[in-house]
LORO-203422 format. One record per atom (N, C-alpha, C, O): x, y, z; residue in one letter. Coordinates in steps of 0.001 Angstrom, whole numbers, padded with zeros to 6 digits, always signed. Each point is the difference from the previous one (the first is absolute). Layout:
XYZa/...
//
This chain:
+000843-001199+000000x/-000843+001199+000000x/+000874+001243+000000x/+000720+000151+000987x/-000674+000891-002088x/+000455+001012+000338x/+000207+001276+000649x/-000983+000741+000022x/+002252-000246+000611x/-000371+000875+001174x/-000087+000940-000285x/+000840+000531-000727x/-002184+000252+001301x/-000279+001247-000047x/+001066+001148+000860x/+000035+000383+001169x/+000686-000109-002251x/+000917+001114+001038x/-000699+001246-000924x/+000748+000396-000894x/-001895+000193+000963x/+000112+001323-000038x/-000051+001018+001026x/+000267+001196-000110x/-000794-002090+001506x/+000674+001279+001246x/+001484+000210-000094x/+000522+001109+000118x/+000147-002251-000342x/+001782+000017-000048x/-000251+001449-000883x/+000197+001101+000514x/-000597-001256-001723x/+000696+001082-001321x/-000450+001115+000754x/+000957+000602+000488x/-002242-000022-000166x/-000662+000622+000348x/+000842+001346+001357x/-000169+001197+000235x/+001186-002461+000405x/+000664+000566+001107x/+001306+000358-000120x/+000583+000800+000730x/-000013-001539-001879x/+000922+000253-000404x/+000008+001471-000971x/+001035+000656+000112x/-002023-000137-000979x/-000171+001000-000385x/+000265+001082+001013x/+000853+000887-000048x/-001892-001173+001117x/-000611+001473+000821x/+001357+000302+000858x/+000148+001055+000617x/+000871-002146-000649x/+001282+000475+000833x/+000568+001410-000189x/+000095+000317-001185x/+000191+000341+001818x/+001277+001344-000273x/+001163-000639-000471x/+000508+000235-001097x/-000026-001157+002041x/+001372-000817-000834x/+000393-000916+000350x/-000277-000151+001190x/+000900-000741-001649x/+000331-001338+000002x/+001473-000243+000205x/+000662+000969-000372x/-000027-001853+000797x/+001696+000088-000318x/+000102-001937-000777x/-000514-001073+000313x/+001138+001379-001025x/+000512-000844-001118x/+001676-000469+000246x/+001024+000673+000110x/-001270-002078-000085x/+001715-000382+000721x/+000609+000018-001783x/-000603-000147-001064x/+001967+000384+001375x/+000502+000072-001195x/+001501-000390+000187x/+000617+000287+001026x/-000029-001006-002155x/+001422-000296+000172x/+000696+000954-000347x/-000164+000870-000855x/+001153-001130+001744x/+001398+000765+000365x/+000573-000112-001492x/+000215+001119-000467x/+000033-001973-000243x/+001079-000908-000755x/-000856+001071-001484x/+000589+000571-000918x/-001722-000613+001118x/-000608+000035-001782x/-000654+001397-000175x/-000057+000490-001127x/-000605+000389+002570x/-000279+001427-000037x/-001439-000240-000421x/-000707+000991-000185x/+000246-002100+000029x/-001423-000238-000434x/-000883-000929+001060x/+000721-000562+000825x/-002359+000254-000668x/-000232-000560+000691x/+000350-001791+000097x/+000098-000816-000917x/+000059+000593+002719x/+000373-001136-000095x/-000862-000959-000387x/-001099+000123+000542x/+001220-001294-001492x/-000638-001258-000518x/+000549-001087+000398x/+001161-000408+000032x/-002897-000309+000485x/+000222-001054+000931x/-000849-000940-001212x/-000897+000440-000720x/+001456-001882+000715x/-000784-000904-000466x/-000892-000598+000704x/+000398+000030+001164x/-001737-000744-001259x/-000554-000647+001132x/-000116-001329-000045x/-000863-000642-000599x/+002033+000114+001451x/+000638-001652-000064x/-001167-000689-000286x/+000440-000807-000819x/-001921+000499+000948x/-001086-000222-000155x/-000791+000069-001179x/-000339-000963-000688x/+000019+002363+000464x/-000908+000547-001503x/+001222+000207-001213x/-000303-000450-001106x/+001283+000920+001204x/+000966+000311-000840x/-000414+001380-000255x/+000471+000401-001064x/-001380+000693+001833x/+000124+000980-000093x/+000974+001082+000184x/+000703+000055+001009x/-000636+000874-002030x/+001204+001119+000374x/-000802+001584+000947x/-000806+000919-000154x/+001438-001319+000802x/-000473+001167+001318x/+000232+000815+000101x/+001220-000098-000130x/-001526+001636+000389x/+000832+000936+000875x/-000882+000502+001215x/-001167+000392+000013x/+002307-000560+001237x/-000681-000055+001062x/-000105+001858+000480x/+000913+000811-000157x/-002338-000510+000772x/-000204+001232+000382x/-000399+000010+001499x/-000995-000695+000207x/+001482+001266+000837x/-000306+000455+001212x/-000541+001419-000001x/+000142+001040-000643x/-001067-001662+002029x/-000633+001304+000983x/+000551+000987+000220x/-000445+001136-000167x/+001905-001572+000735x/+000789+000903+001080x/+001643-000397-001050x/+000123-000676-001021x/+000887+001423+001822x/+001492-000559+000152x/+000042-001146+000990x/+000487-001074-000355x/-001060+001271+001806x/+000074-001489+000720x/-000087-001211-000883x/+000804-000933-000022x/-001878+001071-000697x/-000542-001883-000538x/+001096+000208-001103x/+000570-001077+000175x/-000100+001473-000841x/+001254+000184-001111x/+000837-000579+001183x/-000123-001220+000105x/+001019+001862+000892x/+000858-000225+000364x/-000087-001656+000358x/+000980-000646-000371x/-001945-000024+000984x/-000663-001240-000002x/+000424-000958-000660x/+000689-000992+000239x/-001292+001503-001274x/+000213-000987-001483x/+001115-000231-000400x/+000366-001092-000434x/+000414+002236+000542x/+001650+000129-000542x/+000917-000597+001155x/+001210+000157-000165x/-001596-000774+001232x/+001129-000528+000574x/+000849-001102-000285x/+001221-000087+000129x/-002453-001141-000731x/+000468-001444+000075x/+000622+000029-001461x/+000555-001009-000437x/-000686+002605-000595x/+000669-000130-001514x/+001659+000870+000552x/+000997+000068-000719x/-001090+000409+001903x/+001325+000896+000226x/+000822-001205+000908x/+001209+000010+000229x/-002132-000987+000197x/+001668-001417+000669x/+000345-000389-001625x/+001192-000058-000300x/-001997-000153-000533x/+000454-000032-001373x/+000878+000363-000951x/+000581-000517-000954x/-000663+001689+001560x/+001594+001479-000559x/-001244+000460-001167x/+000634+000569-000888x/-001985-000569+000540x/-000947+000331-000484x/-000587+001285+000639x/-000978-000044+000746x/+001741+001402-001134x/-000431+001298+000646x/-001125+000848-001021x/+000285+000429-001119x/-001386-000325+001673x/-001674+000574-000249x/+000400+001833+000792x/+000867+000350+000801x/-001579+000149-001259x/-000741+001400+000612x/-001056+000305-000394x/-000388-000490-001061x/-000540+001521+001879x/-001466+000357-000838x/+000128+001236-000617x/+000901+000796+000263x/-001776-000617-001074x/-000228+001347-001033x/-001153+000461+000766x/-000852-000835+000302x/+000734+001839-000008x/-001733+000412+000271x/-000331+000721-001418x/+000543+000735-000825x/-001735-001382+001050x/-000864+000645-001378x/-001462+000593+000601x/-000514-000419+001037x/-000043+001456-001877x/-000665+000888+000466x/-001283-000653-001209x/+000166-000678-001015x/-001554+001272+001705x/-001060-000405-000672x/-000132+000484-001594x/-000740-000616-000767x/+001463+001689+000364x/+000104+000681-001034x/+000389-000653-000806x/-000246+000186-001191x/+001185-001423+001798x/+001449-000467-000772x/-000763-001562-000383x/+000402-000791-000853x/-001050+000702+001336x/-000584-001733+000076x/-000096-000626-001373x/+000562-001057-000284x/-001423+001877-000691x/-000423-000288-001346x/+001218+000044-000829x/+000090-000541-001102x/+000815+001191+001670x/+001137-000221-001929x/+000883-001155+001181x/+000527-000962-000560x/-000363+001039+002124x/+000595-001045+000113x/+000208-001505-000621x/+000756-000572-000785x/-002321+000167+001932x/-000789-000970-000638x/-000306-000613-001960x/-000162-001130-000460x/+000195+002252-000087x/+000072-000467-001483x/+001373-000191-000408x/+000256-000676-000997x/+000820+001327+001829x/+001465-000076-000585x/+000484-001447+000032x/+000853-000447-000768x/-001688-000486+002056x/-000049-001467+000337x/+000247-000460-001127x/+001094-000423-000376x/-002578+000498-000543x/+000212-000777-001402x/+001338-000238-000438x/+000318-001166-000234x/+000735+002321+000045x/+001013-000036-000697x/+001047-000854+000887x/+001168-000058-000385x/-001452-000417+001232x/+000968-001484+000596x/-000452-000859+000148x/+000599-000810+000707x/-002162+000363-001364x/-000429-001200+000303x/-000639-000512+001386x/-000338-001140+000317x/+000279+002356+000417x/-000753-000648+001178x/-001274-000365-000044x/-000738+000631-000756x/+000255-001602+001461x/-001465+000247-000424x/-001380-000033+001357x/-001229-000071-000027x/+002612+000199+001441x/-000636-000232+001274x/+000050+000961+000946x/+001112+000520+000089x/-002041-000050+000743x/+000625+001062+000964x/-000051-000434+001142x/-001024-000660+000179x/+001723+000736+000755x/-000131-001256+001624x/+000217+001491+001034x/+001105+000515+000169x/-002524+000069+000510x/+000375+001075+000677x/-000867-000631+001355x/-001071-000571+000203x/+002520+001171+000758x/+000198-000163+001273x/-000865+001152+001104x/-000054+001220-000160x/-000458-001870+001080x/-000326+001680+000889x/-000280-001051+001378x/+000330-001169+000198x/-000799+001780+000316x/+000376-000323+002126x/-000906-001505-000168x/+000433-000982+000603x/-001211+000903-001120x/-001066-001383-000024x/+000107-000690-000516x/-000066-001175+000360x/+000322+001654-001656x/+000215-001951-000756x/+001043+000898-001520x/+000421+001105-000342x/-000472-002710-000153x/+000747+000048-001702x/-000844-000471-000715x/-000805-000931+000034x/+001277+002175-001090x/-001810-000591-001408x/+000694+000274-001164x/+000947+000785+000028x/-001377-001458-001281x/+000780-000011-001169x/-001483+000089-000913x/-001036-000656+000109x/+001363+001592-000901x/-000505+000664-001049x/+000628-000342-001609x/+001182+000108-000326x/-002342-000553-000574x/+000975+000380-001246x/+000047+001047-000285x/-000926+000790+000186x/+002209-000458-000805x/+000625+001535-000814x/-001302+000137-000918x/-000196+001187-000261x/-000469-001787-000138x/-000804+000432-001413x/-001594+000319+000522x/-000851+000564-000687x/+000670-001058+002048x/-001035+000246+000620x/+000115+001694+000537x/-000997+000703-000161x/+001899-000269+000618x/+000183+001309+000342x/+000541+000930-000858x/+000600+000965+000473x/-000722-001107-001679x/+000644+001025-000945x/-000497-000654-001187x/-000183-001210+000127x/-000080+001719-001249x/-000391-000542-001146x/+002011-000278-000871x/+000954+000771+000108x/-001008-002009-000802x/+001301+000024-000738x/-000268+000251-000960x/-001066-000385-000481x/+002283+001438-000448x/-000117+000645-001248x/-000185-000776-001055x/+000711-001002+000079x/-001528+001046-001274x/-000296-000664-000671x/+000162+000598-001466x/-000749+000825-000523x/+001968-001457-000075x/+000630+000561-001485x/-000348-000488-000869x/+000481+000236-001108x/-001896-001495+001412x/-000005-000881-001283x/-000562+001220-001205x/+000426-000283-001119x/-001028+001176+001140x/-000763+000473-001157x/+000572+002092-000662x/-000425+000917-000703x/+001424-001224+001462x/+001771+000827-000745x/+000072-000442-000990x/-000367-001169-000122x/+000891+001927-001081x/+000904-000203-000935x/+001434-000637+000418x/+000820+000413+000820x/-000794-001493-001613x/+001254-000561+000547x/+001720+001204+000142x/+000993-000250+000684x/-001148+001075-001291x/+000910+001186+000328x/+000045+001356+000960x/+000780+000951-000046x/-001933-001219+000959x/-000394+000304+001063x/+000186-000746+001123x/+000471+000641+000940x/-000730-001994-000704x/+000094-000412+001020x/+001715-000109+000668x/+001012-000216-000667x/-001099+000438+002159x/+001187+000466+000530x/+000745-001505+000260x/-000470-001008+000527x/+001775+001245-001086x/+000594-001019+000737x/+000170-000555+001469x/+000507+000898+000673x/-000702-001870-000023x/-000358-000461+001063x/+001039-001257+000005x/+000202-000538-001089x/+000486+000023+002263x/+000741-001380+000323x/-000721-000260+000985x/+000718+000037+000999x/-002243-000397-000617x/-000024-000398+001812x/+000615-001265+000251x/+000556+000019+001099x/-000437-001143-001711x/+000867-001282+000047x/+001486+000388+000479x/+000615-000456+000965x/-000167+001514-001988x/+001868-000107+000071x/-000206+001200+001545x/+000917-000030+000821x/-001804+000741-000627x/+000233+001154+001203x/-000282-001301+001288x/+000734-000048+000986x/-001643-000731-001148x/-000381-001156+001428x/+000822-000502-000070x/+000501-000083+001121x/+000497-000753-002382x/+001324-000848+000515x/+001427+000545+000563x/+000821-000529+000750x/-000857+002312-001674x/+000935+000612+000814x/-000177+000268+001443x/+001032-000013+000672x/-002069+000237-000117x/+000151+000620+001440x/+000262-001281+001006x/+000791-000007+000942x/-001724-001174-001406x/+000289-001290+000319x/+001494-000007+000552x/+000400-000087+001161x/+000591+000256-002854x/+001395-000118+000250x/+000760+000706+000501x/+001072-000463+000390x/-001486+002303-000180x/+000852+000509+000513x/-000283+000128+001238x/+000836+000707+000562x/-002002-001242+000411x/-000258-000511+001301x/+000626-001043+000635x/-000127-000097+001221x/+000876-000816-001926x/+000195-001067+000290x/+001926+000569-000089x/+000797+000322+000881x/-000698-000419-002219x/+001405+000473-000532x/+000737+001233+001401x/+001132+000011+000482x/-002229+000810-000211x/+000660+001169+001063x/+000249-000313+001302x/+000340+000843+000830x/-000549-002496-000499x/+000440-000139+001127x/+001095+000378+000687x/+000464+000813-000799x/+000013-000819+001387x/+001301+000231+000693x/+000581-001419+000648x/+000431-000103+001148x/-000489-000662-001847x/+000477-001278+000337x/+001363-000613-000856x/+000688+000512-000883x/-000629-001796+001535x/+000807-000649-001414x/-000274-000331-000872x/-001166-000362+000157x/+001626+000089-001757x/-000693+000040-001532x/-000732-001436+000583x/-001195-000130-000266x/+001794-000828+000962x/-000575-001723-000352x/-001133+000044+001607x/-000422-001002+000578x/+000212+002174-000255x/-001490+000035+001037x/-001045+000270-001130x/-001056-000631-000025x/+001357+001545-000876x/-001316+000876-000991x/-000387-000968-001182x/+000499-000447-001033x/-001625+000376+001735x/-000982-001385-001497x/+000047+001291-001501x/-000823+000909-000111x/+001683-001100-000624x/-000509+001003-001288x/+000272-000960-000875x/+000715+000474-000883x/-001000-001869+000664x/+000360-000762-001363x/-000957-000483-000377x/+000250-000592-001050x/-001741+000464+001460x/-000937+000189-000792x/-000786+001420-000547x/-000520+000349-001060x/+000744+000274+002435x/-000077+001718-000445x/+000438+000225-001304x/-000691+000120-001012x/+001870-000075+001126x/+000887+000092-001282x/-000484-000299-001386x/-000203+000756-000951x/+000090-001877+001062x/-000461-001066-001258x/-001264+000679-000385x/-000338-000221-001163x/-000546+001097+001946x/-001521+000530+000013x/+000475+001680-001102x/-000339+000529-001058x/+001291-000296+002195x/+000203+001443-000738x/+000688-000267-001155x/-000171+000902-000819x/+000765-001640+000494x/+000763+000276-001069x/-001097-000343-001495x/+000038+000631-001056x/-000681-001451+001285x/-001343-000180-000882x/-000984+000800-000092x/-000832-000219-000880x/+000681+001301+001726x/-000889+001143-000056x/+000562+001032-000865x/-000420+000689-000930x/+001643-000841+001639x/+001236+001406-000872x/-000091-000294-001395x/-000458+000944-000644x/+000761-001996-000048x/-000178-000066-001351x/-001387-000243-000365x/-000086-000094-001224x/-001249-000070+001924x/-001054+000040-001034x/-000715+001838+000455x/-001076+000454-000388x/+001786+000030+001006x/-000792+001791+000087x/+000961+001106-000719x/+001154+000197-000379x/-002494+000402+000464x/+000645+001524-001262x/+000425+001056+001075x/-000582-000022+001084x/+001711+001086-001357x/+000443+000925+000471x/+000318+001292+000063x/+001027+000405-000546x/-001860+000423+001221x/+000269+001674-000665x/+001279+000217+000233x/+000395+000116+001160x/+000302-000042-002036x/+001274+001163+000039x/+000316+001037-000203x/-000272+000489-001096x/+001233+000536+002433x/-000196+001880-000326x/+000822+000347-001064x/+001086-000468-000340x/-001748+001337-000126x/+000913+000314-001350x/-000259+001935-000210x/-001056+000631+000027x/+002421-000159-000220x/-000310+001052+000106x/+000189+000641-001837x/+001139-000153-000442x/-001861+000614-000241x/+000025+000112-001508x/+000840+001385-000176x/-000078+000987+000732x/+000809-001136-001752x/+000795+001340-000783x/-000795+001020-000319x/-001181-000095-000336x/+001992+001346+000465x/-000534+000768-000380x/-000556+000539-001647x/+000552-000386-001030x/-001215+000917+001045x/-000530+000158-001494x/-001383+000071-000650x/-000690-000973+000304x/+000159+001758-001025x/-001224-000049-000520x/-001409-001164+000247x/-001178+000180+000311x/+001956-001341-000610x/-000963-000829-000044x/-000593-000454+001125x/+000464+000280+001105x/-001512-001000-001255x/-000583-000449+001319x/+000502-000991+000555x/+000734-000864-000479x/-001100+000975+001432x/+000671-001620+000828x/-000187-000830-000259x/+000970-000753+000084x/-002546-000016-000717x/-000096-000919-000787x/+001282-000578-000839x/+000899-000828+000142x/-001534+002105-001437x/+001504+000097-000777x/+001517-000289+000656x/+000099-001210+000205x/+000618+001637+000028x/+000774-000103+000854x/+000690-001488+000900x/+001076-000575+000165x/-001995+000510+000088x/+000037-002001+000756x/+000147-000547-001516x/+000997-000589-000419x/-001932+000825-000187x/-000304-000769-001097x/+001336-000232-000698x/+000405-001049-000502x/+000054+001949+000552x/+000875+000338-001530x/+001859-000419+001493x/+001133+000442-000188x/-001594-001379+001456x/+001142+000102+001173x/+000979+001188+000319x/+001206-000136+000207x/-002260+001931-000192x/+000899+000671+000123x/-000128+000393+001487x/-000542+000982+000509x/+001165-001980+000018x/-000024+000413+001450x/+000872-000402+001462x/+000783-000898-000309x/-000686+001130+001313x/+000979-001121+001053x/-000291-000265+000883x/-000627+000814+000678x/+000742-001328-000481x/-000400-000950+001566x/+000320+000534+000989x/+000847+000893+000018x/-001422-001303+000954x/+000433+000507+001364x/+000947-000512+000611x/+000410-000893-000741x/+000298+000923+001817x/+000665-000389+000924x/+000206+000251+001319x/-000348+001136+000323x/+000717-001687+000398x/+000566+000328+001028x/+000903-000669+000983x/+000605-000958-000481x/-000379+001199+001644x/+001292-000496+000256x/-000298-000737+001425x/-000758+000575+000781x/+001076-001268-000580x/-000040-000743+002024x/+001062+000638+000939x/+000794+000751-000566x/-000671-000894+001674x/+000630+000646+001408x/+001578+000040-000324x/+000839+000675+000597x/-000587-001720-001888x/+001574-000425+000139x/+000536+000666-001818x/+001077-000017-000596x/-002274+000466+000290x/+000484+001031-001107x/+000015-001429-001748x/+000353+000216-001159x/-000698-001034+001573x/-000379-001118-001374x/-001448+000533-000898x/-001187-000091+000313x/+001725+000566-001320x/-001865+000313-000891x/-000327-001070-000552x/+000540-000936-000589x/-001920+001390+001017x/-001160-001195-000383x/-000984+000788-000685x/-000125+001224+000043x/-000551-002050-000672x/-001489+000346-000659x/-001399+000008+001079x/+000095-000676+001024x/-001218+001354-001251x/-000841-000214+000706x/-000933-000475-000856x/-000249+000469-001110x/-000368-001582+001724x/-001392-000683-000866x/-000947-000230+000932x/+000381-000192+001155x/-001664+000168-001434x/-001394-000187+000588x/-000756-000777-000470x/-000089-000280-001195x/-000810-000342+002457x/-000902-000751-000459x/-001635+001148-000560x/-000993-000384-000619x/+001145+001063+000875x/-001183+001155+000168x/+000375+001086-000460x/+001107+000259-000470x/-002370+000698+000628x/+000188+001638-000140x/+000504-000201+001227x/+001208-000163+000167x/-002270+000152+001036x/+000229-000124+001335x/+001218+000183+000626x/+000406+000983+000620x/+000308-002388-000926x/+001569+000346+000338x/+000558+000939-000736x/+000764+000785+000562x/-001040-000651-002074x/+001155+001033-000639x/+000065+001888+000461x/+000818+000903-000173x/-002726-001076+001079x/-000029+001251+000651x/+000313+000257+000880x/+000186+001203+000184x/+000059-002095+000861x/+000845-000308+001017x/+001408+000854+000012x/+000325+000993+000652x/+000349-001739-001587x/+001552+000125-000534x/-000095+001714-000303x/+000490+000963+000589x/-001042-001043-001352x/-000695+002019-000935x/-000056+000623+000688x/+000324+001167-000222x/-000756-001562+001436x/-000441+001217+001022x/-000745+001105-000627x/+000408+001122+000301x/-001242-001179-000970x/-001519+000815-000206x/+000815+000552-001646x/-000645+000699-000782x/+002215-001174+000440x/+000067+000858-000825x/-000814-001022-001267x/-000437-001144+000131x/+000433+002017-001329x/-000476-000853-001202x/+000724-000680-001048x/+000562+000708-000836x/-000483-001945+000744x/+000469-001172-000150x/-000079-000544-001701x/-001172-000265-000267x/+001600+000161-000279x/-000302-000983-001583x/+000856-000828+000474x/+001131+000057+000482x/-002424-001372-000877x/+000637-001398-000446x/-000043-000732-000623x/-001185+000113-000312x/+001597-001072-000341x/+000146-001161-001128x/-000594-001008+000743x/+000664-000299+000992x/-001831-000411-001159x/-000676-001379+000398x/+001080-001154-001097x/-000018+000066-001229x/+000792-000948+001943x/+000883-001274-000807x/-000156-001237+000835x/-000010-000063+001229x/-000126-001029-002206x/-000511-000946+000430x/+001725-000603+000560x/+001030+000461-000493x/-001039-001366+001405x/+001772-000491+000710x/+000660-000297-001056x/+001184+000193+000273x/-001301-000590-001427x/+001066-000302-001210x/+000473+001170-000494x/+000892-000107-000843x/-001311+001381+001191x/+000593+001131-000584x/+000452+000390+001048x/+000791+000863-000382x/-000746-000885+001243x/+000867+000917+001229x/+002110+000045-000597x/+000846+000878-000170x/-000902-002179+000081x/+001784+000309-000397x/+000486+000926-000564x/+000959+000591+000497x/-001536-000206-001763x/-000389+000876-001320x/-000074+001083+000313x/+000555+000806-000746x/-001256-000285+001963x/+000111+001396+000306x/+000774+000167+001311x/+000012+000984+000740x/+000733-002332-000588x/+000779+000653+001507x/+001435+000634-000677x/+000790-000267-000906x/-001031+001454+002141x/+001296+000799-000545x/+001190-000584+000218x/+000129-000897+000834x/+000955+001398-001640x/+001210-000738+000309x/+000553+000542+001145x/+000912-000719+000410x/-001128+001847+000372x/+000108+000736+000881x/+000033-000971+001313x/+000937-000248+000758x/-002192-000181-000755x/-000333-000855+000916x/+000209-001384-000211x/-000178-000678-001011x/+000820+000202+002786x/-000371-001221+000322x/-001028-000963-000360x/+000070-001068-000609x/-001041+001701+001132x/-001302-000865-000265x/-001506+001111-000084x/-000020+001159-000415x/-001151-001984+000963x/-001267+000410+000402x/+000068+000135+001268x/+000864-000661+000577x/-001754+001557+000225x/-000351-000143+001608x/-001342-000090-000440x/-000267+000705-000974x/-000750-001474+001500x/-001418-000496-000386x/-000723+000930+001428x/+000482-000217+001112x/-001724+001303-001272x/-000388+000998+000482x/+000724+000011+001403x/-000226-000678+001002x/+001401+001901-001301x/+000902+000216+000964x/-000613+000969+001034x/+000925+000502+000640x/-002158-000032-000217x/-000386+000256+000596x/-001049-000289+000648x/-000825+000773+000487x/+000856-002220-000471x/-000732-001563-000014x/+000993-000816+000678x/+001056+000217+000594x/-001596-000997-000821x/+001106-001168+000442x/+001233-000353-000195x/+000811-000769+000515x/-000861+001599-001485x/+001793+000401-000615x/+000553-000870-000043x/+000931-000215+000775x/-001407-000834-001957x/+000896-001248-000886x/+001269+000381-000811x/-000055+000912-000824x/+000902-001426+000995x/+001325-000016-000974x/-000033-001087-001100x/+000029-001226+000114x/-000082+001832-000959x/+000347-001140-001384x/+000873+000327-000760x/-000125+000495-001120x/+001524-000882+001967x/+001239-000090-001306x/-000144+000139-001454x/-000951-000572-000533x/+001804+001285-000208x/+000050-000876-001272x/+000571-001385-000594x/+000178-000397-001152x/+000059-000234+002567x/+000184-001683-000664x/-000795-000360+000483x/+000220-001209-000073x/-001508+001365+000823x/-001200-000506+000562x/-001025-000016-001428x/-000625-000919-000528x/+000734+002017+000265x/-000996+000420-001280x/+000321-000975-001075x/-000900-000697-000468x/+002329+000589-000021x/+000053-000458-001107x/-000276-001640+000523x/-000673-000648-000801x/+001035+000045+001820x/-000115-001193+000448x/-001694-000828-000554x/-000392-000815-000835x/-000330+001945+002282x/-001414-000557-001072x/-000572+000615-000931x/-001193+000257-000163x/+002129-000015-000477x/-000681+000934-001709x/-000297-002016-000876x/-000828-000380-000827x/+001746-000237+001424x/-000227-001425-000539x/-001690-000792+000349x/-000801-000548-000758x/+000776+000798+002161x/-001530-000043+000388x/-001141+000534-000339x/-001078-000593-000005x/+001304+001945-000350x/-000871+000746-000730x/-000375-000433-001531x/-001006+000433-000562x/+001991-001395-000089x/-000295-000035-001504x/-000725-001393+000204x/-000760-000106-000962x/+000677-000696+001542x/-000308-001388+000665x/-001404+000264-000592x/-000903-000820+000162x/
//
């Protein structure tokens, strides 16, 4: 019989604010699987107490959480931003009990089927759920042969080659339009550099992340499916960083070309 949670949604709306545990390691909310349903979760508390709670038995772990407070204003682009990692559960905590909600019951999910196929936005929620997966796991602070990442692994690396990728590109100057311009490859890529001064490329799974990175500025990018990424990596750079203001994946350029073999499969 199915459960009626619309007092849950109902209360969860009328909140002022909520706090949202989130990993240390990825800057995004934390995702829990549910050993049981195989649901992907993100857990929301009442207070900081019930956060602090939750986060103890993942911190003997070397698994470090904090909360975000989010404000009632903020709920609706939160909650829809879910979509773009594949969650599809919400598990919120308060002094009495634990109740789990689907994501799609409290927010409507965006629906691109009836876009022009040159409209609809590029999206990875598969490759964004296996990255955070991995860089939750990967950011331990342990030894490499404590951290389970070899089926992880095997997950992401099969996502990475079947999703498409905005890349920043900044176009030459000159008359024509930007269209033009891309079109005709008159343009360069972005870059940037890590703490130890190595340039890298920045790539995204999203606008989302690439606005992230932008910081409100305005952005052109090239949508390429993983067999073209080599092709436009600069020689400048090392590699890719996969939304570095995300979970901030590194992908060498011998990573890339490695499964450029997987990708043609």
């Amino acid at each position: 019989m199915p459960i009626d949670n619309s007092f849950l949604i109902r209360q969860i709306r009328s909140r002022e604010s909520m706090i949202v545990a989130y990993s240390g390691v990825t800057n995004m909310p934390f995702v829990v699987c549910d050993p049981e349903t195989f649901n992907d979760q993100v857990w929301i508390f009442e207070n900081e107490k019930l956060l602090q709670d939750f986060a103890k038995p993942y911190a003997e772990r070397k698994i470090l959480l904090r909360g975000v407070k989010y404000l009632t204003k903020d709920y609706l682009s939160f909650f829809s931003s879910l979509f773009l990692i594949d969650v599809n559960e919400l598990v919120f905590v308060n002094e009495i009990a634990t109740m789990k909600v689907d994501l799609d019951k409290l927010v409507q999910k965006p629906d691109y089927s009836k876009l022009p196929a040159g409209r609809v936005p590029v999206t990875n929620p598969s490759l964004q759920l296996t990255g955070l997966y991995f860089v939750q796991e990967a950011g331990r602070p342990v030894p490499a042969e404590q951290k389970e990442l070899s089926d992880l692994q095997e997950e992401l690396s099969i996502n990475l080659v079947r999703a498409k990728y905005l890349v920043a590109v900044e176009p030459a100057p000159g008359k024509e339009s930007i269209e033009e311009k891309l079109k005709a490859g008159k343009f360069q890529t972005v870059l940037m550099k890590t703490k130890n001064g190595d340039v890298y490329q920045p790539l995204f799974t999203d606008m989302v992340e690439c606005n992230k990175f932008a910081r409100k500025k305005q952005v052109v990018t090239l949508t390429l499916p993983y067999g073209a990424l080599a092709k436009l990596l600069s020689k400048e750079a090392k590699g890719f960083v996969l939304n570095p203001a995300g979970f901030h994946i590194m992908l060498p350029r011998e990573l890339i070309n490695g499964l450029q073999k997987l990708a043609e499969k």
